[in-house]
GUDREN-322040 format. One record per residue (C-alpha): x, y, z; residue in three letters. Coordinates in steps of 0.5 Angstrom, whole numbers, plus 2048, in hexadecimal, padded with zeros to 3 digits. Layout:
! residues N
xx | yy | zz | aa
X | Y | Z | ALA $
...
END
This chain:
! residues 165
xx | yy | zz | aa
801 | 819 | 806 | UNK $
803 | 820 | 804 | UNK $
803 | 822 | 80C | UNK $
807 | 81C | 80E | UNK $
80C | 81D | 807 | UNK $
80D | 825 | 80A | UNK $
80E | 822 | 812 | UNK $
814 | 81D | 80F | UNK $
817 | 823 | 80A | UNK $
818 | 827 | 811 | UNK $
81D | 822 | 814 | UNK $
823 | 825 | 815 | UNK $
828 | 821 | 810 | UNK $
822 | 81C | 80C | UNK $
824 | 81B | 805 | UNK $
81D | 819 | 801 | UNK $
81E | 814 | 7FA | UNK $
817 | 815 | 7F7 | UNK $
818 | 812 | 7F0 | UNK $
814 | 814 | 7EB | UNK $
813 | 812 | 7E4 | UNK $
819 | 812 | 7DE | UNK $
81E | 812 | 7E5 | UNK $
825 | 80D | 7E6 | UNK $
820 | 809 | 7EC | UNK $
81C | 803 | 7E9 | UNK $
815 | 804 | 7E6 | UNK $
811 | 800 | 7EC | UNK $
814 | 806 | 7F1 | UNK $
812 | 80C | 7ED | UNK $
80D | 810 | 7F1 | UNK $
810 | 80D | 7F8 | UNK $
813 | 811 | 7FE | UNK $
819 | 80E | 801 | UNK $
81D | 811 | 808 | UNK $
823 | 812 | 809 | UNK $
828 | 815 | 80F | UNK $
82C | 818 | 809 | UNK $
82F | 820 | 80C | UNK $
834 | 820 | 806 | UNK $
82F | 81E | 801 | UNK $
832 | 817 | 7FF | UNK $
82F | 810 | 802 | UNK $
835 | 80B | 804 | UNK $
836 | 805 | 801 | UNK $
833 | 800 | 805 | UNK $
82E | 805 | 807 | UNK $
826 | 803 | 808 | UNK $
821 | 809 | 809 | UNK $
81D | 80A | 810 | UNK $
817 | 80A | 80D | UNK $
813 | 80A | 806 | UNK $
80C | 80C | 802 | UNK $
80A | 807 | 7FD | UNK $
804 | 809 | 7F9 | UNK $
803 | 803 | 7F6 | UNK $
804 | 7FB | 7F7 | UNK $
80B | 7F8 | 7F6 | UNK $
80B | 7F0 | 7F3 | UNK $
80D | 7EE | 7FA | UNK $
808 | 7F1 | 7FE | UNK $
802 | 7F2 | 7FB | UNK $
7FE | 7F1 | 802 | UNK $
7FD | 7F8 | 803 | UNK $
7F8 | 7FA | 7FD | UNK $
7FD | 800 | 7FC | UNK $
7FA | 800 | 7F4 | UNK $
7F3 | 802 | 7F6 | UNK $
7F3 | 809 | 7F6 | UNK $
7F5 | 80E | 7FB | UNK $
7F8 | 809 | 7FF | UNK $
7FF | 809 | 800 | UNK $
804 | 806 | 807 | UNK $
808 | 809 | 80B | UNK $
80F | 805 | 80D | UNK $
812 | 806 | 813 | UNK $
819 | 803 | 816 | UNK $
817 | 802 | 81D | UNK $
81D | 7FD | 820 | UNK $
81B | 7F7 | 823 | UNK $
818 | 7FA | 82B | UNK $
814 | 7FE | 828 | UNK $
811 | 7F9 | 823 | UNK $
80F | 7F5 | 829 | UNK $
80C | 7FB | 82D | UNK $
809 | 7FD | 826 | UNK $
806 | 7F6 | 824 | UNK $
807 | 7F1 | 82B | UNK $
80B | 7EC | 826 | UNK $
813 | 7EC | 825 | UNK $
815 | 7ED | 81E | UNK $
817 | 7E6 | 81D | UNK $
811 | 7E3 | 821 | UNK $
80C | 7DF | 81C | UNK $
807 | 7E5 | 819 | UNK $
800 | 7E4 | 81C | UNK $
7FB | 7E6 | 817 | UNK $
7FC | 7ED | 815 | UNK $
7F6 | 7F1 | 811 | UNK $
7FC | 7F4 | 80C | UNK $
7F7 | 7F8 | 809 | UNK $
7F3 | 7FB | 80F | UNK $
7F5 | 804 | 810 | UNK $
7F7 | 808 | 814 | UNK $
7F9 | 802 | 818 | UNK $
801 | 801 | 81A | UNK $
802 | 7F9 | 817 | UNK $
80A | 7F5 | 816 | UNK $
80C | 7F7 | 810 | UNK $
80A | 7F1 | 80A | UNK $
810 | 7F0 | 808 | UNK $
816 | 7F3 | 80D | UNK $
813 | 7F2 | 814 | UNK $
818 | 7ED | 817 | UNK $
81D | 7F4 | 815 | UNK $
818 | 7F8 | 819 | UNK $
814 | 7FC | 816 | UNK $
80C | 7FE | 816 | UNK $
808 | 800 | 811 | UNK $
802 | 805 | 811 | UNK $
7FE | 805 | 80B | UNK $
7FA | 80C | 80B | UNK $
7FC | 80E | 811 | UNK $
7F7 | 813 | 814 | UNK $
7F3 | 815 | 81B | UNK $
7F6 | 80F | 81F | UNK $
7FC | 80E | 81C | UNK $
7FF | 816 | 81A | UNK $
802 | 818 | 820 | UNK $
806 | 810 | 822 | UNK $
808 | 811 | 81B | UNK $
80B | 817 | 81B | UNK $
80F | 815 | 822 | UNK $
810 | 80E | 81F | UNK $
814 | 812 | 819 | UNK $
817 | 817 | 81D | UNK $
81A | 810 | 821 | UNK $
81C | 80D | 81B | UNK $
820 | 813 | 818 | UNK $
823 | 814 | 81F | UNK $
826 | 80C | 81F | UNK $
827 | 80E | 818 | UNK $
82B | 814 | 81A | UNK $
82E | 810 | 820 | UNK $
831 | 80A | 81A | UNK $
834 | 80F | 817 | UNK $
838 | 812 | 81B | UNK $
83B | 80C | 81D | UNK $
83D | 80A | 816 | UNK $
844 | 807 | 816 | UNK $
849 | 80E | 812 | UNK $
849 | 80A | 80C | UNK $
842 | 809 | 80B | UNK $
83F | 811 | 80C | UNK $
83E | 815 | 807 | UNK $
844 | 817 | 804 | UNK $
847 | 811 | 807 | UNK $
84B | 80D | 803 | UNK $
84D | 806 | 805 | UNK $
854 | 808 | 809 | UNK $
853 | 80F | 809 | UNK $
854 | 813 | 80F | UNK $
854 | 80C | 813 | UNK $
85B | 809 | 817 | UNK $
85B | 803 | 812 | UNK $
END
């Protein structure tokens, strides 16, 4: 996990939450790391991470067995293309039978496959590097939304300001 966290850190405009104990984020966060396209430092209303680490099991998806130890699950935004060529169903498509619990294998998310994400638990020899490109692509698209943001909604931005209303 550390070379992945170094490899995400390098990113050029990546904000990383990683909550922790006695912090503002909710208990069942603390020790998690959630990425955002952030080159100001501020996470926009509305605005979802491209990619997280859980370390342990949350209420909704405990099918990963992430409160084993040394397991934890990386999660990718990958967009809907890629989540067909990645898996070979579409996002909305009835799940075949999945092994969430299965490492260093690229599965739909648990819960958030039909937004089009993949998760990785221990992502290792046969996954590092689509890893590593998938993060890169979801940190780009990341990118990409935010320079198409409307005024009122960069940084900054206040609703009305620097717009022609």
């Amino acid at each position: 996990m550390d070379q992945l966290l170094k490899r995400i850190r390098s990113f050029d405009g990546v904000l990383e939450l990683a909550p922790s104990e006695g912090s503002e984020f909710p208990e069942i966060a603390w020790g998690d790391y959630f990425f955002y396209y952030a080159p100001d430092g501020q996470v926009l209303a509305r605005q979802q991470p491209y990619a997280t680490i859980l370390t342990k099991n949350y209420p909704d998806e405990a099918m990963s067995n992430l409160d084993e130890p040394e397991r934890w699950r990386l999660n990718i935004h990958v967009g809907a293309t890629m989540f067909v060529e990645l898996t070979g169903e579409t996002p909305r498509s009835p799940a075949r039978s999945w092994d969430y619990a299965a490492t260093d294998v690229i599965v739909p998310h648990p819960v958030y496959r039909q937004q089009g994400w993949v998760s990785i638990i221990n992502p290792s020899v046969n996954t590092s590097t689509v890893s590593i490109r998938l993060l890169r692509q979801a940190h780009e698209a990341a990118h990409h939304r935010a320079e198409h943001r409307r005024p009122h909604e960069r940084a900054g931005g206040e609703p009305g300001a620097g717009d022609s209303r």
